[in-house]
C-alpha positions as CSV (number, residue, x, y, z in Angstrom):
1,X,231.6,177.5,3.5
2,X,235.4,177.6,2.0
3,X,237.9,177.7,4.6
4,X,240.3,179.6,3.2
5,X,243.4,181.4,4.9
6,X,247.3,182.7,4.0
7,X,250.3,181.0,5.8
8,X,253.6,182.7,6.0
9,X,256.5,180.2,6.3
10,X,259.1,182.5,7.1
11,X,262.7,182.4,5.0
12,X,260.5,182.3,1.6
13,X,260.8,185.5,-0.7
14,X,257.9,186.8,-2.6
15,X,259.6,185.5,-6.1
16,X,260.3,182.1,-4.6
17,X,256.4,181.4,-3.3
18,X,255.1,183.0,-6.6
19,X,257.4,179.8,-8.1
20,X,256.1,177.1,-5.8
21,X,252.5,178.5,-6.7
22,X,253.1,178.4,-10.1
23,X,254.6,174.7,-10.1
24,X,251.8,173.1,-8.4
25,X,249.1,175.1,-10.8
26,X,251.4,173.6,-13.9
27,X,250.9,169.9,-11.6
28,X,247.2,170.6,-10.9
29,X,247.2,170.3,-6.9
30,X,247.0,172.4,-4.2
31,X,249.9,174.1,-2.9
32,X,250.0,171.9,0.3
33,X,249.6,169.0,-1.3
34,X,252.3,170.1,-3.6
35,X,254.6,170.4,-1.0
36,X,254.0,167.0,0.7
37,X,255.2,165.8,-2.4
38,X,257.9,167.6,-2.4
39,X,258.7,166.4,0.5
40,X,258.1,162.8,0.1
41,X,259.9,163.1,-3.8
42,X,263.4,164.9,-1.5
43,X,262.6,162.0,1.3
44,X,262.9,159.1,-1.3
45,X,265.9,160.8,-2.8
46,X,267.7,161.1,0.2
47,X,266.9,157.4,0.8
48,X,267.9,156.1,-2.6
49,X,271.5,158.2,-2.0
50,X,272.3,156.9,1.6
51,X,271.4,153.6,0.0
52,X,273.6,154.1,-3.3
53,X,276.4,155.0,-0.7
54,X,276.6,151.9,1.7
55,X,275.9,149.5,-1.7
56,X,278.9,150.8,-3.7
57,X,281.5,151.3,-0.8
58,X,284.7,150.4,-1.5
59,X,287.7,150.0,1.0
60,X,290.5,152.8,0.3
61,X,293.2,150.5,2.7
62,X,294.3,147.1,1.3
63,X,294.3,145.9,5.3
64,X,290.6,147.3,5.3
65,X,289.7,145.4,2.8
66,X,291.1,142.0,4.0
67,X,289.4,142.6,7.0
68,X,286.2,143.1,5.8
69,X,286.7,139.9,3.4
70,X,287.3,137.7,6.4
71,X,284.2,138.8,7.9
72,X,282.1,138.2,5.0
73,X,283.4,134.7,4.5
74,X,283.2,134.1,8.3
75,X,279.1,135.4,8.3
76,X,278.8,133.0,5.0
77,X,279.7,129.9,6.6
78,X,276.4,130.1,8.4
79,X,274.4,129.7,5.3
80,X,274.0,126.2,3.7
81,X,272.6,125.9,-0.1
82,X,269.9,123.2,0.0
83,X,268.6,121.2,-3.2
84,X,264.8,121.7,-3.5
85,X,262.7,118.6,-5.0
């Protein structure tokens, strides 16, 4: 027995379903597994951007900047370089 049915997720026109249908037949999956990767592909994305963001801030405010250099040397200080043998 094949369990088919038809879902309506509501804000999706005709012309956009008929392209989400047509790009998971070109990928060779179902539909909803199609989407979970879409999903997961937009999750990552998002992830690798917030990421991205905090990794190539820069301080706009000389002051700032100072600042955030004392606080960086003062968390170093805690961390001590040891010789393995």
């Amino acid at each position: 027995m094949l369990n088919m049915s038809t879902k309506a997720i509501r804000g999706i026109k005709d012309e956009e379903w008929a392209e989400i249908k047509a790009m998971a037949s070109k990928e060779g999956m179902p539909i909803s597994r199609f989407i979970v990767k879409m999903a997961e592909n937009n999750k990552e994305k998002n992830n690798r951007e917030a990421w991205e963001k905090i990794l190539s801030w820069r301080a706009k405010d000389p002051k700032e900047m100072a600042e955030v250099e004392k606080r960086i040397k003062e968390f170093r200080k805690g961390f001590v370089l040891r010789e393995f043998k």
